[in-house]
C-alpha distance (Angstrom), angle and dihedral (degrees) to the residues before:
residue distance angle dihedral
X1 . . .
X2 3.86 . .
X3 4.25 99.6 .
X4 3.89 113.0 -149.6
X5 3.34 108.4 159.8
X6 3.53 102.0 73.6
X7 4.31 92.0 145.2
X8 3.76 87.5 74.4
X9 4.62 89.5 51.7
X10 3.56 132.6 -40.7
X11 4.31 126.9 -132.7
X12 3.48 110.1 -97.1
X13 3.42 120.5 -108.9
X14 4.05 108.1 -114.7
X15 3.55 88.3 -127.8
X16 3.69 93.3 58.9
X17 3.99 88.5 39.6
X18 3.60 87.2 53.8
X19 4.08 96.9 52.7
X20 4.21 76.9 51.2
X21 3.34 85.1 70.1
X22 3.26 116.2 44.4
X23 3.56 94.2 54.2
X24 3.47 95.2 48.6
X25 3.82 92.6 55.4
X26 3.76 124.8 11.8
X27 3.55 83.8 25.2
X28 3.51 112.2 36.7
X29 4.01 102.9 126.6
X30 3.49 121.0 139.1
X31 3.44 115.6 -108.1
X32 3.89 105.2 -150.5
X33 4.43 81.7 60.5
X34 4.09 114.3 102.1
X35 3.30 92.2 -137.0
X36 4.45 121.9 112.9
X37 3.65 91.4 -110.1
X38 4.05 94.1 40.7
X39 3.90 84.4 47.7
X40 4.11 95.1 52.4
X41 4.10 84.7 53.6
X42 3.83 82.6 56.8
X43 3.86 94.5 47.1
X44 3.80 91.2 48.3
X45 3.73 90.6 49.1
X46 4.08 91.7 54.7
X47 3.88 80.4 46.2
X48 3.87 91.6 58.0
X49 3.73 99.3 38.1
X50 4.49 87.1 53.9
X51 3.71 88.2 44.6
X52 3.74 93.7 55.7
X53 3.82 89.1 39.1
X54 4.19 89.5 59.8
X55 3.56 79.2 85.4
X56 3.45 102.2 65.4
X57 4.31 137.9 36.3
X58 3.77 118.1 -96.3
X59 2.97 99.5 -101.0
X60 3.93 83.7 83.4
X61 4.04 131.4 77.1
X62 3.75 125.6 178.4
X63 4.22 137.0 -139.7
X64 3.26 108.0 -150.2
X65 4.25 114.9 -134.3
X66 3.36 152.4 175.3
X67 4.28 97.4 -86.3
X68 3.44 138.1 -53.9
X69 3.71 89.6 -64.6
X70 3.57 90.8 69.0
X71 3.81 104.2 38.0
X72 4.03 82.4 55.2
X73 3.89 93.8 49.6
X74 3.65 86.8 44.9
X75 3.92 100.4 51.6
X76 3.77 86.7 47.3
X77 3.33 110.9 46.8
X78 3.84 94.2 47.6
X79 3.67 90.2 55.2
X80 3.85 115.7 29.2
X81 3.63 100.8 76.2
X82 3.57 108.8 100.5
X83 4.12 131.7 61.8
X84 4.29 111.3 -23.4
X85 3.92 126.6 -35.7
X86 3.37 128.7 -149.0
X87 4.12 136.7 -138.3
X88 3.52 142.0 148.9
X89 3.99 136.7 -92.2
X90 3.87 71.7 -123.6
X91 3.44 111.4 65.0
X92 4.27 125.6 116.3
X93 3.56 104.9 -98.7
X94 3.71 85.4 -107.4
X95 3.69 83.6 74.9
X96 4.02 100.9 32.0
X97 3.67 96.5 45.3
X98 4.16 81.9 54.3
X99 2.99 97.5 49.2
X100 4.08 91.8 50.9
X101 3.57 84.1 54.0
X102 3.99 95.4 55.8
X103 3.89 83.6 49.0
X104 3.96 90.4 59.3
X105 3.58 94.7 47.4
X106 3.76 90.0 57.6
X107 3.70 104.8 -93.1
X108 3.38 125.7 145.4
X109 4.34 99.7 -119.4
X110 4.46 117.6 -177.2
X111 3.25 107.3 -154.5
X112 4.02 107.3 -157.5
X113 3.62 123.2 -147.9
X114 3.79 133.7 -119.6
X115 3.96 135.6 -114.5
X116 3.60 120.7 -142.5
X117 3.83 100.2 -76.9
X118 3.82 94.8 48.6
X119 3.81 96.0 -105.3
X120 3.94 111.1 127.2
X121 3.89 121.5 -95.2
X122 3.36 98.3 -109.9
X123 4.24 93.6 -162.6
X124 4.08 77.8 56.3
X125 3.56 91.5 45.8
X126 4.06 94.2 48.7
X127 3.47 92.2 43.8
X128 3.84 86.9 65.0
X129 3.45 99.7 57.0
X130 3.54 118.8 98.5
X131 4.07 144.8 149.2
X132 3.54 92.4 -72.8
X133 3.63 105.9 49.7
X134 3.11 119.4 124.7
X135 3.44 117.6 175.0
X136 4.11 132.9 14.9
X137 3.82 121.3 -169.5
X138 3.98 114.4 -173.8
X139 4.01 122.5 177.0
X140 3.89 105.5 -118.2
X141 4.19 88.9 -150.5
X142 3.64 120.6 19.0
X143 3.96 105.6 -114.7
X144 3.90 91.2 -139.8
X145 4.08 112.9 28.9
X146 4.02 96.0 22.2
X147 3.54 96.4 -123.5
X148 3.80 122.7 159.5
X149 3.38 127.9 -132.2
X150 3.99 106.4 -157.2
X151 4.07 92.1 -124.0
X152 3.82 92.1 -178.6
X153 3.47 97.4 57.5
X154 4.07 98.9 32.5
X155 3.86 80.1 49.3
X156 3.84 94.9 48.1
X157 4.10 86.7 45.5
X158 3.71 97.5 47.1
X159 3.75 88.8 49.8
X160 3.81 93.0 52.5
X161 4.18 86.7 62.6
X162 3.71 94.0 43.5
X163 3.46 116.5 19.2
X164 4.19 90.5 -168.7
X165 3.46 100.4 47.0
X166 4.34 115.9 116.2
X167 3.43 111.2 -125.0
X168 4.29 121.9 -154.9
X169 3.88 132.8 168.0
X170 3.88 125.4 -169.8
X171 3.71 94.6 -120.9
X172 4.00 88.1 176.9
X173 4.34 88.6 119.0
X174 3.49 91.3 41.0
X175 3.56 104.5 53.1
X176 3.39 111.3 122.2
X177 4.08 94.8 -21.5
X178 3.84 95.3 96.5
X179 3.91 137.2 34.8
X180 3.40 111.7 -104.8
X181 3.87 154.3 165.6
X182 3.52 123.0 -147.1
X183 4.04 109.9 -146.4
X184 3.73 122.4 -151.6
X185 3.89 85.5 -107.9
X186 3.50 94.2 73.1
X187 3.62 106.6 77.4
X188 3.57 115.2 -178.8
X189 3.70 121.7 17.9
X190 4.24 123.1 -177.1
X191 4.03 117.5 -144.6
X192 4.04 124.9 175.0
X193 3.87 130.1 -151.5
X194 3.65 102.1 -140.4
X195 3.65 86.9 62.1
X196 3.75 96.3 66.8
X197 3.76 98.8 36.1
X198 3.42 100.2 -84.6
X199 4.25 116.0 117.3
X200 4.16 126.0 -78.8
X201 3.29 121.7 -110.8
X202 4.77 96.4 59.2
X203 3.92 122.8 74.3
X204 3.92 125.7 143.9
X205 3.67 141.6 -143.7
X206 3.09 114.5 -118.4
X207 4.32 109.6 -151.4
X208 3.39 145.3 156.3
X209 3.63 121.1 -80.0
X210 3.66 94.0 -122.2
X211 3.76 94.6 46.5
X212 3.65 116.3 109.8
X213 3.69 118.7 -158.2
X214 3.88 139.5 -164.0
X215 4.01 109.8 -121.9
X216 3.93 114.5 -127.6
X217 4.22 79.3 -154.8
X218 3.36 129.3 55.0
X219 3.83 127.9 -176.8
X220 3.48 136.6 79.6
X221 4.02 96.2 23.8
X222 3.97 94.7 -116.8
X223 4.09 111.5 162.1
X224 3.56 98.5 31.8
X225 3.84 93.0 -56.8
X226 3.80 89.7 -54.0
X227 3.80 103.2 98.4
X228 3.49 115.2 24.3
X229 3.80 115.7 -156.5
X230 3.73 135.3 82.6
X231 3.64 103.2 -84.0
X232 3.59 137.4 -91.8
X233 4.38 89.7 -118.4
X234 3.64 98.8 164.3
X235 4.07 93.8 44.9
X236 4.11 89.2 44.1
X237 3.99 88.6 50.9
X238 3.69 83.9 55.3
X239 3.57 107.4 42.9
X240 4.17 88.5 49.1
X241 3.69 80.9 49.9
X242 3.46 107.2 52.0
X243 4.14 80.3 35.1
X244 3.92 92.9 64.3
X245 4.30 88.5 50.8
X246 3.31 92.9 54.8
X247 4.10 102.4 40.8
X248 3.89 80.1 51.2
X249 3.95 97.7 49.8
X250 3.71 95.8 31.2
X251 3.57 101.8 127.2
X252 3.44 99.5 39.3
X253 3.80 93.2 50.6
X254 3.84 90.1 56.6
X255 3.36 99.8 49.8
X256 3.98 92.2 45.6
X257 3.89 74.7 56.8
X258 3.66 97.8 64.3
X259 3.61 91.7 45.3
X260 4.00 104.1 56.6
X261 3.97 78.8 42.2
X262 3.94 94.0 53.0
X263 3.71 89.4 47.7
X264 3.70 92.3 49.1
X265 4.28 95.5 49.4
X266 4.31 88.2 38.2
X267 3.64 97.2 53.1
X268 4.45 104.9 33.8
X269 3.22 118.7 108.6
X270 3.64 101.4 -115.1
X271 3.79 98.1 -174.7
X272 3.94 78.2 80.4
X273 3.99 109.6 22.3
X274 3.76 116.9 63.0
X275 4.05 103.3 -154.4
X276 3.76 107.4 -134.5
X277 3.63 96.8 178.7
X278 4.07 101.4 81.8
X279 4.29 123.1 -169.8
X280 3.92 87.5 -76.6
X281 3.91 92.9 68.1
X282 3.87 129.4 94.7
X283 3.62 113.2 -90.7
X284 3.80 94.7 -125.3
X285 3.68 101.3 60.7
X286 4.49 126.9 52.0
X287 3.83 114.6 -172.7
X288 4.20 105.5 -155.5
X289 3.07 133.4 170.9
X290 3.97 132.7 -147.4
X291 3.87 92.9 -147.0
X292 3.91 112.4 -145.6
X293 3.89 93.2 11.1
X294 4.30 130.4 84.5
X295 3.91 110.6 -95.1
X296 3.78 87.9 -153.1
X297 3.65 85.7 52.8
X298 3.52 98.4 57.6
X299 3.84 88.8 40.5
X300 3.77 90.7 64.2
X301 4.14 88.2 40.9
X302 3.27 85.2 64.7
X303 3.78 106.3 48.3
X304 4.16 83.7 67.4
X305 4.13 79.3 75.5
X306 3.68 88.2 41.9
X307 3.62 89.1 -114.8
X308 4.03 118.8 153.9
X309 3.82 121.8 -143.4
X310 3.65 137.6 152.3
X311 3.69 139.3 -139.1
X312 3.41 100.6 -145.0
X313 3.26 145.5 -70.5
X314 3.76 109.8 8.5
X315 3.48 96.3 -145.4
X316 3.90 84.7 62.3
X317 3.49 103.9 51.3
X318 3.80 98.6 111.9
X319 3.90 90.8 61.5
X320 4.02 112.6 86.1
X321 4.24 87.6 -138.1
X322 3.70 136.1 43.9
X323 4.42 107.8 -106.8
X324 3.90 79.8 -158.3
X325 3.87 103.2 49.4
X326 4.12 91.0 37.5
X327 4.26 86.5 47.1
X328 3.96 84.8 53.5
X329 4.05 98.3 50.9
X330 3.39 111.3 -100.4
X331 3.71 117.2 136.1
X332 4.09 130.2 -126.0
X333 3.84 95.3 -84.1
X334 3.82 97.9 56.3
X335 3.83 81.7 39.4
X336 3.36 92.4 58.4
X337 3.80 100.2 49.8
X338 4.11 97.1 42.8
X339 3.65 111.4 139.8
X340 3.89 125.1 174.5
X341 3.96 125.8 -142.7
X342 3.23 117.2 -169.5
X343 3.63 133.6 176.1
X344 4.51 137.1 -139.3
X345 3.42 135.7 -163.2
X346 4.07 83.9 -104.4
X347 4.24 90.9 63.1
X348 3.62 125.4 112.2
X349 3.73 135.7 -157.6
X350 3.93 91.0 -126.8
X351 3.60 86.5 58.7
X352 3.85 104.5 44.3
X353 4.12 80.0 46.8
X354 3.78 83.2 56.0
X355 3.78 99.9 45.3
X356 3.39 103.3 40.3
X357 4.22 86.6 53.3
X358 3.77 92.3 57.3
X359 3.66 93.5 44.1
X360 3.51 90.2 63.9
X361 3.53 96.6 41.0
X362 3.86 86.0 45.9
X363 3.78 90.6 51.0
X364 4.09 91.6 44.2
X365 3.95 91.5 57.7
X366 3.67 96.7 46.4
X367 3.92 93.7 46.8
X368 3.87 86.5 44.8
X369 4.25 91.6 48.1
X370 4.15 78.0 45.3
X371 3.94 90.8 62.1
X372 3.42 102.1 34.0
């Protein structure tokens, strides 16, 4: 099976699979218990969260959660509860369904529009801003067309029109895909393990040490009082795991990135595809569309090579149209025939060669059954 849809989850490397299981059965102590072997579960735990943390300057801490779902939900709802907030038409629907729920408790919510690409217009964005806001949340990576939003400057920007306003981004598609900085104006930023190899079900929030947020569980006091629950030990092994392979292979994963992508955008047949990703998108992820023909068609077309692709965001699937790709402009017949490719660590040029041929001769039958 060639896997290209790596945006939606990611194989887990067998080394993080491995840690997986030896905390959840030699090891499987809890580590809240005062016991030696309860205690060692706490040690590793500290381990994981400094690993992680290698990442980014000290002037950064982590909570540990359940996803990126939850790291989003938390950064929002412990922050966006005064005067308006801002996002983008862009946003994960962990952010944009959020945000809709802030609306129907009363507050005032901005949605920003898109350009093109699917980044956010940052004159739009700017525009916004005002005394009041409180809160701004801006995807880092696009989850369907890759673009990037440049959080460090729309940060720095924001900042210099409200100096007290909290700033997050959903860094889940960014993650260890691009090279990056974070500045102390970006205050909270969300990351996920399955998207790096590591299991589902364990992300963290990244924040500012001198943030203080508001829990959406309370119980036994686990995280520092910020995450109550005993925690996920075997899916925090693996996401430090899996974290550590990629910190260490960074570079070289990126620019195997920008290689499968070249040969996917050099070798398309673009008298069909219209390429929605443009030079400012991530090198792992290539929003096309098949214009005039059914993405989810194509999709299944392609299955009969036992090739993988997506068609968007996952967390979408049960709506007939892209909320991203409509948000940026595009009308119902490049809607129709979005498809996402996006690449892993696991990806080879052989079979992004491969794919990328029988998409085209997928898309060349179906247009030719379309005429006849």
């Amino acid at each position: 099976m060639i896997y290209l849809d790596n945006a939606a989850t990611t194989k887990p490397f067998i080394e993080a699979a491995r840690a997986a299981e030896k905390y959840n059965t030699d090891l499987y102590f809890n580590p809240s218990a005062l016991y030696r072997n309860g205690l060692e579960i706490k040690e590793m735990l500290s381990g994981a969260r400094k690993c992680i943390l290698t990442q980014f300057s000290s002037d950064y801490d982590l909570v540990f959660t359940s996803g990126g779902t939850e790291a989003d939900n938390t950064a929002i709802f412990s922050f966006a509860k005064r005067g308006n907030v801002v996002t983008t038409e862009g946003e994960h629907s962990a952010v944009y369904e959020a945000f809709k729920e802030l609306k129907n408790r009363g507050v005032d919510v901005r949605f920003v529009p898109l350009e093109k690409n699917g980044g956010v217009n940052e004159d739009a964005l700017l525009s916004s801003i005002d005394e009041k806001t409180s809160f701004v949340s801006v995807v880092h990576v696009n989850n369907e067309t890759g673009a990037i939003n440049d959080i460090e400057k729309i940060a720095a920007l924001a900042k210099a029109k409200n100096p007290s306003l909290i700033f997050h981004s959903d860094g889940v598609q960014a993650y260890c895909k691009l090279k990056y900085k974070l500045s102390g104006k970006v205050d909270l930023y969300s990351v996920s393990a399955h998207k790096i190899n590591a299991l589902k079900g364990t992300g963290a929030l990244i924040k500012k040490r001198n943030l203080h947020l508001s829990p959406l569980l309370y119980g036994g006091g686990q995280e520092n009082g910020l995450r109550s629950g005993t925690e996920n030990v075997g899916g925090i092994a693996a996401f430090a795991t899996s974290a550590a392979i990629h910190y260490k292979n960074h570079s070289e994963n990126i620019e195997k990135f920008g290689k499968l992508k070249d040969i996917v955008l050099n070798n398309i047949d673009t008298s069909i595809f219209k390429i929605i990703s443009d030079e400012n998108c991530a090198p792992h992820i290539i929003s096309l569309s098949a214009v005039g023909l059914k993405g989810e068609v194509l999709q299944h077309s392609l299955e009969d090579y036992d090739i993988i692709v997506g068609t968007g965001s996952a967390c979408s699937s049960r709506h007939r149209h892209s909320r991203i790709l409509g948000a940026a402009g595009y009308n119902s017949e490049v809607l129709d025939g979005a498809i996402r490719i996006s690449f892993g660590v696991n990806n080879t040029e052989e079979e992004v060669y491969y794919a990328v041929d029988k998409l085209n001769t997928s898309a060349q039958k179906l247009k030719g059954i379309m005429k006849k």
